[in-house]
C-alpha positions in Angstrom: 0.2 -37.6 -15.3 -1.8 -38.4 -18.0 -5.3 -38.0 -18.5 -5.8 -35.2 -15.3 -9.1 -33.7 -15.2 -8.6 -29.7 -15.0 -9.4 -28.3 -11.8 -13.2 -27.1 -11.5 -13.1 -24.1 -9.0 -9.9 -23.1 -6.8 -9.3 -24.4 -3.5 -12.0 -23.9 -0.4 -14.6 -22.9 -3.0 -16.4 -26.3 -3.2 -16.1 -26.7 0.8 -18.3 -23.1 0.7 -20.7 -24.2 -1.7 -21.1 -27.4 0.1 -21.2 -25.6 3.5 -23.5 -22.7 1.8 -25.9 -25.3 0.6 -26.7 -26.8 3.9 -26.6 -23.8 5.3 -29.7 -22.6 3.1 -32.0 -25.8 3.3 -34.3 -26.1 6.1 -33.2 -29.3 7.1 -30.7 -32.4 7.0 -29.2 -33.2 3.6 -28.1 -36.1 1.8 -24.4 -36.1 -0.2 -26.6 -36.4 -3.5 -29.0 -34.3 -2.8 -26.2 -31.7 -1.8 -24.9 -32.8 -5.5 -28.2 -32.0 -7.4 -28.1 -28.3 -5.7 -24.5 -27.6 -6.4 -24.7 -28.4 -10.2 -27.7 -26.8 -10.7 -26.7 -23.6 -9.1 -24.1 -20.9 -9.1 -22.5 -19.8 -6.1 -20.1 -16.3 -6.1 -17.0 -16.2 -4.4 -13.7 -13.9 -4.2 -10.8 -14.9 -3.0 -9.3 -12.8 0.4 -5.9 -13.4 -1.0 -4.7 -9.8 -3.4 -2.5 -10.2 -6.4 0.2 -7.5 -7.0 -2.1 -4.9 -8.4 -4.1 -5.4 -5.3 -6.8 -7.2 -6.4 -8.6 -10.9 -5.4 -6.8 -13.7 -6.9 -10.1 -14.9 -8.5 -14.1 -14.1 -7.8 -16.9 -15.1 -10.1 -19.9 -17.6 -10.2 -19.2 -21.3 -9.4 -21.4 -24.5 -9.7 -19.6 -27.9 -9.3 -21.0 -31.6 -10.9 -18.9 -33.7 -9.2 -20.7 -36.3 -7.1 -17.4 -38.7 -6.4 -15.9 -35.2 -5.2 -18.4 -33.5 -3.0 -18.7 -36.7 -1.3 -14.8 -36.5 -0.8 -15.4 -33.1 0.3 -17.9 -33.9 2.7 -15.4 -36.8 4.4 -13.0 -33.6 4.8 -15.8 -31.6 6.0 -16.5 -34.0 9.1 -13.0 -34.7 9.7 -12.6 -30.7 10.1 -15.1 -30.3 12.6 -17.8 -28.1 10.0 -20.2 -31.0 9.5 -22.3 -34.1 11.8 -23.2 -37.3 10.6 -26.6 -38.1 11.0 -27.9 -41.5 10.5 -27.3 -45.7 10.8 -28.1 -46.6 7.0 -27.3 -44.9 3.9 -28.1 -42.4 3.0 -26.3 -40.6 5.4 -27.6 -36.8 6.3 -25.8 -34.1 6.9 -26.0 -30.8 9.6 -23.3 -27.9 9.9 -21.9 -27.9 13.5 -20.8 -24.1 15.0 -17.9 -24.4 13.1 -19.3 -25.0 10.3 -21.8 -22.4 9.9 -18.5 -20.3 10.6 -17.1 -21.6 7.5 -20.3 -21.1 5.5 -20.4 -17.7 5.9 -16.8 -17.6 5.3 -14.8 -20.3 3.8 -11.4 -18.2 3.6 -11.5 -18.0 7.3 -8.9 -20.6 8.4 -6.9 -20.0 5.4 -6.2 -16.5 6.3 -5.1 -17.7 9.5 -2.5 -20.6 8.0 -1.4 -17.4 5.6 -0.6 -15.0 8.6 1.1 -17.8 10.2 3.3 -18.6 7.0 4.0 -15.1 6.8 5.4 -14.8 10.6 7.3 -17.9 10.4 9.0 -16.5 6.6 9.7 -13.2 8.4 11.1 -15.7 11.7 13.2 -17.7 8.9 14.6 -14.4 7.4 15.5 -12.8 10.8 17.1 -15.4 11.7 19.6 -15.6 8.8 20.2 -11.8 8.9 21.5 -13.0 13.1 23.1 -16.1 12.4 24.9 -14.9 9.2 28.2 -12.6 10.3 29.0 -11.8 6.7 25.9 -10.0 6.1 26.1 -7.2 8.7 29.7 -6.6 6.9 28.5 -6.9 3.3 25.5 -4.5 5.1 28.4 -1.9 5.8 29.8 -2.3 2.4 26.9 -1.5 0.7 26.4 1.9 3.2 29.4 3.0 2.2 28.8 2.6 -1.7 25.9 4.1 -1.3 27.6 7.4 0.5 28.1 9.7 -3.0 30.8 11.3 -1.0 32.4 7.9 -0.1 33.8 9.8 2.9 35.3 7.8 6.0 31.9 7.1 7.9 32.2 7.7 11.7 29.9 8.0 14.3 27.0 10.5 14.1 26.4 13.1 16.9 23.3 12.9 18.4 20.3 15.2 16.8 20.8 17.8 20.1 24.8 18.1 19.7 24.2 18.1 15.7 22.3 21.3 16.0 24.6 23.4 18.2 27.7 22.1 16.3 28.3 23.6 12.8 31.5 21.6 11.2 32.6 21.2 7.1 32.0 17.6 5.6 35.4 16.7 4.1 34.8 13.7 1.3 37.6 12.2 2.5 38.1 8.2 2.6 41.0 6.0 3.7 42.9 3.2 1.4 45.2 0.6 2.7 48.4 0.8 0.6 50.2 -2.3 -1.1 52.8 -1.5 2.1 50.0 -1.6 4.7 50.1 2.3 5.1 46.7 4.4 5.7 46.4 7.2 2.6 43.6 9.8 3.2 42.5 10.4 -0.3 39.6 13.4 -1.3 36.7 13.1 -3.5 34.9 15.0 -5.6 31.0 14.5 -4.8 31.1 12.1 -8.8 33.3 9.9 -6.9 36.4 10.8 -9.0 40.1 11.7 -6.7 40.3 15.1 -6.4 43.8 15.2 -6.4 43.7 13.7 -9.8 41.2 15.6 -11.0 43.1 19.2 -10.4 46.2 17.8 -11.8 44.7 16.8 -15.2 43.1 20.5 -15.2 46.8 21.7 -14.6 48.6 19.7 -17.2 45.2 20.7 -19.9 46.3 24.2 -18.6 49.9 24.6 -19.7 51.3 23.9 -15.7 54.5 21.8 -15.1 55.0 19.3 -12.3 57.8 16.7 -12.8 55.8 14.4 -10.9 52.6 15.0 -12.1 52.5 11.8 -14.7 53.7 9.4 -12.3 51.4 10.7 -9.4 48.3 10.3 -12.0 49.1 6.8 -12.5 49.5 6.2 -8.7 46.3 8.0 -8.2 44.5 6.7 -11.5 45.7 3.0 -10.1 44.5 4.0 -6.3 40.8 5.1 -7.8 40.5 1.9 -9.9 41.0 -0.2 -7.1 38.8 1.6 -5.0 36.1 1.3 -7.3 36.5 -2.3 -7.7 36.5 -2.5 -3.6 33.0 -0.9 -3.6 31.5 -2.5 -6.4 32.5 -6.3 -5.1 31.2 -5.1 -1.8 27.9 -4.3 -3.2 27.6 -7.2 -5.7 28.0 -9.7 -2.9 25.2 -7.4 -1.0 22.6 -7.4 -3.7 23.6 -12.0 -3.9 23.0 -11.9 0.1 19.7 -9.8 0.0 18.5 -12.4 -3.0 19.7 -15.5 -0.9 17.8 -14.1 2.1 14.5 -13.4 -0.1 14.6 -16.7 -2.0 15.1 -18.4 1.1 12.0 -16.8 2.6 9.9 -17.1 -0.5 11.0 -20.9 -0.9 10.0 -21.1 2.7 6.4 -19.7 2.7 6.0 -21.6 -0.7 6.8 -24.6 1.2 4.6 -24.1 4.1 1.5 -23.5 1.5 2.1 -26.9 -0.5 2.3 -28.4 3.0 -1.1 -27.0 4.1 -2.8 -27.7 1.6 -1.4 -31.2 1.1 -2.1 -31.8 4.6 -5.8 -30.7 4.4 -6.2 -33.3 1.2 -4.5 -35.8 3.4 -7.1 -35.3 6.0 -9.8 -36.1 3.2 -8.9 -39.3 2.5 -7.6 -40.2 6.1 -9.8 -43.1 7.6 -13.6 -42.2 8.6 -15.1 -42.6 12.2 -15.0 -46.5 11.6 -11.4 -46.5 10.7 -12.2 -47.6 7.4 -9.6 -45.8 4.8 -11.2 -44.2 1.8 -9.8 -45.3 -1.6 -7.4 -43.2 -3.3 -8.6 -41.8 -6.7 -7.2 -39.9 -9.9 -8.5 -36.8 -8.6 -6.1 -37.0 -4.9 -3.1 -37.5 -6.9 -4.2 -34.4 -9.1 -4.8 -32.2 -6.2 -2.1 -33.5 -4.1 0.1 -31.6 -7.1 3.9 -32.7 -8.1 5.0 -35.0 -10.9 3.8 -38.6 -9.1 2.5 -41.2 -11.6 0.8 -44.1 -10.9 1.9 -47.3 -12.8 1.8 -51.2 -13.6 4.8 -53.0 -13.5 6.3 -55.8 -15.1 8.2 -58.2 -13.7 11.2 -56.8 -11.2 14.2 -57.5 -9.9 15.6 -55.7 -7.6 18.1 -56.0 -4.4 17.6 -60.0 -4.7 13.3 -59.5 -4.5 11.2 -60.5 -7.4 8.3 -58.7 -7.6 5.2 -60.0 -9.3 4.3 -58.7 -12.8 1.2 -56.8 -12.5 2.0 -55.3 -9.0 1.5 -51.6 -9.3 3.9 -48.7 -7.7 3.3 -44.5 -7.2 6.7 -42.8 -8.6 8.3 -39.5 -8.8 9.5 -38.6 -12.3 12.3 -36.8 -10.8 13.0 -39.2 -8.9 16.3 -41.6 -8.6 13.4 -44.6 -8.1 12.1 -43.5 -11.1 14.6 -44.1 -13.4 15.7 -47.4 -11.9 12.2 -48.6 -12.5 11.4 -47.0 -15.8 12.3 -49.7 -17.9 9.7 -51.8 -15.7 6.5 -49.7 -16.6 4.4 -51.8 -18.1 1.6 -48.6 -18.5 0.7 -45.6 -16.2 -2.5 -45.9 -14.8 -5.6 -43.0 -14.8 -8.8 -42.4 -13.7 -11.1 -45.3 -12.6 -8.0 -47.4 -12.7 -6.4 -45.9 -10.0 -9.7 -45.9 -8.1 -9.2 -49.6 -8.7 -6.0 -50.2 -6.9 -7.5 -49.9 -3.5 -4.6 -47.3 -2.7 -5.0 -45.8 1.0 -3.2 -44.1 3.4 -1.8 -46.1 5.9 -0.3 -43.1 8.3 0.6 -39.6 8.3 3.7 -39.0 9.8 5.5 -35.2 10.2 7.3 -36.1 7.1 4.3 -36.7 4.5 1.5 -39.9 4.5 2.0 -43.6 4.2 0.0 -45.2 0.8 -0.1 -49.0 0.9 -2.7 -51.2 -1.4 -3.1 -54.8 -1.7 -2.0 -54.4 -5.3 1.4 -52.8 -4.4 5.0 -54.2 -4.6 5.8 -51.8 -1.0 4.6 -49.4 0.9 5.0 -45.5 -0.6 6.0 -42.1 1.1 4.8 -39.6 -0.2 6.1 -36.4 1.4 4.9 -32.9 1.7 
């Protein structure tokens, strides 16, 4: 969207500096009186999560001047469970409950939770496919046989005790299915190469005679090339499985963490202890994330309705609504305007939250 104010401080940081503010005052606080101590100090934080070279994800100081925000925040912050209401009349005081003096200390607390949860249910996801999935455990025994330099026959191992007291040779010996459905024994060299083939090219660089040898090269020269193909298809469609099964678990854990934290936004602007919904503003739609855009519309017809000129809609720009309505955009809207609208959500449902305003032509999913 147009016009999106970049993000101040990562995610759970303002919660803590909201939390850590009350938390150091020697009494109840008001939502701008919380403000004027946030913007005029720095707070330090680093975040529990590790990038690849093992270190936090961010850390640093932090101050936040965002009264429309914090006051968001703090809606989020009673709805959690960290914060009590105190007061008939504005302005409303604040007080950190248990749980909230919990979170003060450490804001990362239930995130790390959510992220070893994600990471059992990704792991759950993955198992699952590796069970369900019969051509795996066969491109699995593929791939242990290209991966055996000797490319021998496997059978089964003797135990560790039997393996001691037995002394045998290890033939590199494998077994090919002939064109007419007869078994050939064939040895190998440890490269991989037919040993057969291999001693009769040293006899025919040598001087010795075999009638047979040229045909029996080209039999064997044909038998190798096939074989190699055999292993190498076998471990191409591994290495695909292995990337389906990691994509699919990475696409997984990825989804769980946009659903999280969508979910904790939704509970922000969900309705108050009064059921009143709180307005829907520029800065949800730019933490809520994705490519949703907030416009005017002209007028629209569409299925037989006429909707109103001036009526305003939420779309998707990847959407198939999207370019059905495109042509209808009067303007997108930003900031204050959106504010405006009197968007709210109506529900949250398993599959993502309701939004519904006065000012729109229907109500809008918006899923997570």
């Amino acid at each position: 969207m147009k016009g999106h104010l970049p993000k101040q401080v990562p995610d759970r940081v303002l919660k803590g500096m909201i939390l850590k503010t009350i938390l150091k005052s020697t009494g109840l606080l008001t939502s701008q009186e919380i403000h004027d101590y946030v913007s005029s100090n720095t707070f330090y934080f680093e975040s529990s999560e590790l990038n690849k070279f093992g270190r936090p994800l961010f850390s640093g100081n932090y101050s936040y001047d965002n009264l429309h925000s914090i006051r968001t925040e703090l809606t989020y912050c009673r709805r959690a469970g960290y914060l009590k209401k105190v007061g008939e009349k504005r302005p409303f005081l604040f007080e950190l409950t248990d749980e909230g003096i919990l979170h003060a200390k450490d804001p990362f607390v239930k995130y790390r939770v959510k992220q070893e949860r994600m990471i059992e249910q990704s792991f759950k996801y993955a198992e699952s496919i590796l069970k369900n999935d019969e051509k795996v455990d066969e491109l699995a025994e593929k791939k242990r046989v290209e991966k055996c330099k000797s490319c021998r026959d496997a059978k089964p191992r003797a135990s560790k005790s039997k393996a001691k007291n037995t002394v045998r040779p290890v033939k590199n010996i494998i077994k090919v299915e002939m064109k007419n459905g007869d078994i050939k024994e064939i040895e190998v060299t440890k490269e991989g190469e037919v040993k057969e083939l291999e001693e009769l090219k040293k006899a025919l660089i040598m001087g010795g005679k075999s009638p047979n040898a040229p045909s029996t090269i080209l039999t064997l020269q044909n038998e190798n090339a096939e074989l190699r193909k055999l292993v190498g298809r076998a471990g191409v469609e591994l290495v695909k499985a292995n990337n389906k099964i990691e994509n699919n678990a990475r696409k997984s854990k990825k989804t769980m963490q946009r659903q999280y934290s969508r979910e904790e936004i939704a509970e922000a602007y969900w309705a108050d202890e009064n059921g009143n919904a709180y307005p829907l503003s520029q800065e949800f739609f730019d933490l809520w994330g994705g490519d949703y855009m907030v416009v005017v519309l002209e007028k629209v017809l569409e299925l037989g309705q006429i909707f109103e000129a001036g009526k305003c809609d939420i779309l998707s720009k990847g959407s198939e609504m999207y370019q059905r309505r495109k042509k209808y955009i009067r303007r997108e809207l930003v900031g204050d305007e959106i504010y405006q609208q009197g968007l709210y959500i109506q529900e949250i449902k398993s599959s993502g939250i309701i939004i519904d305003s006065y000012n729109m032509i229907a109500p809008k999913l918006l899923k997570w």
